[in-house]
Every structure is written in structure tokens, then in C-alpha cells.
N, C-alpha and C positions, 0 to 999 in steps of 0.2 A: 266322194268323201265329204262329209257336211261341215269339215273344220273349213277343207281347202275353200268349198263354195260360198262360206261365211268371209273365209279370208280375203277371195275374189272376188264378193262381192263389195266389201270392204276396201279392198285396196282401189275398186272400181269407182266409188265415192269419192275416195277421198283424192284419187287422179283427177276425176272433174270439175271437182272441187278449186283443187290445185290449178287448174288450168283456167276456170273461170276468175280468179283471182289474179292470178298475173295477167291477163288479159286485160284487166281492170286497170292493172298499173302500167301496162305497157300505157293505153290507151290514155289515161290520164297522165303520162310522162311526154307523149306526144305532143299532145295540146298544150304542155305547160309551154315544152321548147317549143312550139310553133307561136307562143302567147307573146315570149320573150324575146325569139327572132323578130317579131311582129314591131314589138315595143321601140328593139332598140334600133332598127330600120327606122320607123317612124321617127324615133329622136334623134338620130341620124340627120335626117331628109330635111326633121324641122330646123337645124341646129347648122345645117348647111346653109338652106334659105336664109334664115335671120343673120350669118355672116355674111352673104352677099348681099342682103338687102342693106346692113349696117357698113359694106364697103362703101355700094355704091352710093350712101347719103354721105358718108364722110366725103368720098370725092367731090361731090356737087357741093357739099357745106368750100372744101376746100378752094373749089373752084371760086365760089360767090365772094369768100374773104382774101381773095387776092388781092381789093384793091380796098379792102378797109384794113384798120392798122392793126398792129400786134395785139394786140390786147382785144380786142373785139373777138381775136382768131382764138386768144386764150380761152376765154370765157364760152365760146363756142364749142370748142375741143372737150373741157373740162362738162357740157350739158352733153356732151355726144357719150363721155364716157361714164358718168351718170347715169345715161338712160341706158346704153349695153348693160351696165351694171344693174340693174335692173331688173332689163330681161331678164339678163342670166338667172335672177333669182328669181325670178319669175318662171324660167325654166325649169330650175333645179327643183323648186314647189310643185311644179306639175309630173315631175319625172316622180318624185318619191310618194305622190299620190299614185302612181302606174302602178308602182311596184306595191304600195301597201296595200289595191287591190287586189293584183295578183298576188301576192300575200296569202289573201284571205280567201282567193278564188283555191287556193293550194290547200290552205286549210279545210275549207268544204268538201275538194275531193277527197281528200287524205280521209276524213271523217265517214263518208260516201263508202270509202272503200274499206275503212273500220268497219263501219256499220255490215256492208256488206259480207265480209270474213265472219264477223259476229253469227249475222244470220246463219252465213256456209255451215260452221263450228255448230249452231244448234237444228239446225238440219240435218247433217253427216249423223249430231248423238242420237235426235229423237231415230232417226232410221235406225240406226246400230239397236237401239232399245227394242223396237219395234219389231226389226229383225229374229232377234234373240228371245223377245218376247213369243213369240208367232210359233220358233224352232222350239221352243219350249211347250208350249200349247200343240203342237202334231207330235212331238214325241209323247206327250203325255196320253193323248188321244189314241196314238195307233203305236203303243209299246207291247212289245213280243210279252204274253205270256206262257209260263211252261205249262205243258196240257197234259193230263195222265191219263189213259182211261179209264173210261167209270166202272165200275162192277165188272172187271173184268176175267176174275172167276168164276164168273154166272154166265159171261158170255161165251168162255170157251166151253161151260156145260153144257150151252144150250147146242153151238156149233158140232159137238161131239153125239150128243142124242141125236139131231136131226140126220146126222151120219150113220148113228149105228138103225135109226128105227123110218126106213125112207118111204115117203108114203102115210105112216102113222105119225103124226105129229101132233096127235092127241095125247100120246105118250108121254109126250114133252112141254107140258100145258101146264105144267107144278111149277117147275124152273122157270120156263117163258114168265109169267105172273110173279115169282120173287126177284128175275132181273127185270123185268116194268116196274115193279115196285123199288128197288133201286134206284133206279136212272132216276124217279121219281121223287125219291129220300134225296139224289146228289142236288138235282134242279132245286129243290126248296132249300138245302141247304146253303144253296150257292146265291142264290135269294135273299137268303137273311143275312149272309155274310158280305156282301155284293163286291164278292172277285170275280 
């Protein structure tokens, strides 16, 4: 049936389609969370380091102002808290650069995978056209026409003489020559009319 084959083949598109598309987005959903596990591991790792490296200078700061007076211990404490403050901001600059990369690395695929639907979408139409185009061009090409015979009062004339006169078929040489000249009248007819 040429509906259901259209349909099938149709439906068969537009499932590959379908599937080459979420595959896209699985694949690009993967990498983002693998981007961001990644990320927030690393600032993790770094944000651990720099509190142990800022404990153990405090201890050593603490250590050393044991035996200088209060006030030196202030002033040191108050540079120690300064500079964590700092980092941190220093941190906190480098973290919101991570992310406004991967931002933008999001955005590219997102775009990536527009782009690629887009294509999908005029891939699937140009086929469907193409398709339908093609199913329209072989119907039109190989369409049943209704056939009648031609002269076919002449023919059963000729069939009935060669029966009654067997042998003599000279007999039958008037009729034979008005159904030739028939077939002949149908063929140029059919000619000029071009059915």
C-alpha cells in the first residue's frame, strides 16, 4: 500500500531523527555535569588547600607573636585577615569566571544542537518533498490506462471469414485491408491526440 510505505517511511525519518537528537542532548547533558562535577571538585580541593595553608600560617604567625606584645599580635591578625579576605575574593573572581564559561560553553552547545534539529527539520522536509515528489513522477509515468479494442467489428469479421472460407483467404483480403486501414486511422489518431 503506497500510503502505509510513505507513512513508514516517514515515520522511519522522523524516529532517526528523533533519536540522533536526544543523543545529542544526552551527550551534551553528560559533559556539562561531568564540566561541573569537575569544577566544583577542583574548588573544592582549591578552597581546602588555601584553608590549610591559611591555618597553618596563622599558627606559625601565632607562634612567632608569643613573645612580642599585644598589639603587634593585633596588627598581624588584622593583615592575616585582610589577606584571607582577599583570597576569598580572589576566589570567588575565579569561581564566577568557571561558571560564566561554562555559561557560554552551554550556550554553544545548546546552539550546536539548535543548529543541528534545524538541519534534522530541513532534511526530514526536503525528503518528505522529494519523496512525494518521485511517488508523483512514477504514478504519473506508469498510470493504468483504460484500453478498448480497436476495430473490433472488423476483427471479429475477419475471424469469422477465415473460419467459414479455410484455406481461401483470399476471400478475405477486402475486410483484412479495411481492418489494416483501421488499426492504422486508430494509430495516427492516437498520435495526434497523444493518449
Amino acid at each position: 500500500d503506497e500510503e502505509a510505505l510513505r507513512k513508514k517511511i516517514t515515520d522511519e525519518l522522523y524516529k532517526g531523527l528523533e533519536q540522533d537528537r536526544a543523543k545529542a542532548e544526552q551527550e551534551l547533558q553528560a559533559w556539562l555535569e561531568a564540566e561541573k562535577a569537575r569544577a566544583t571538585s577542583q574548588a573544592q580541593a582549591e578552597a581546602h588547600s588555601q584553608v590549610q595553608d591559611e591555618v597553618s600560617r596563622i599558627l606559625t604567625v601565632e607562634r612567632s607573636v608569643a613573645h612580642e606584645s599585644i598589639q603587634q599580635a593585633v596588627i598581624r591578625e588584622r593583615i592575616a585577615t585582610e589577606d584571607q579576605r582577599l583570597r576569598a575574593q580572589l576566589f570567588a573572581k575565579q569561581l564566577e569566571a568557571r561558571e560564566a564559561d561554562l555559561k557560554k560553553q552551554d550556550a554553544f552547545y545548546r546552539e550546536q544542537v539548535a543548529r543541528l534539529e534545524e538541519r534534522s527539520a530541513q532534511f526530514y522536509k526536503v525528503t518528505t518533498e522529494n519523496y512525494h515528489k518521485a511517488a508523483d513522477q512514477v504514478n504519473a509515468k506508469f498510470r493504468r490506462y483504460e484500453l478498448y479494442p480497436v476495430c473490433a467489428d472488423l476483427q471479429g469479421q475477419i475471424l469469422a471469414c477465415y473460419k467459414d472460407n479455410v484455406g481461401k483467404t483470399l476471400h478475405c483480403s477486402n475486410i483484412a485491408a479495411q481492418y489494416l486501414q483501421c488499426v492504422n486511422d486508430a494509430k495516427q489518431n492516437k498520435l495526434r491526440t497523444g493518449g
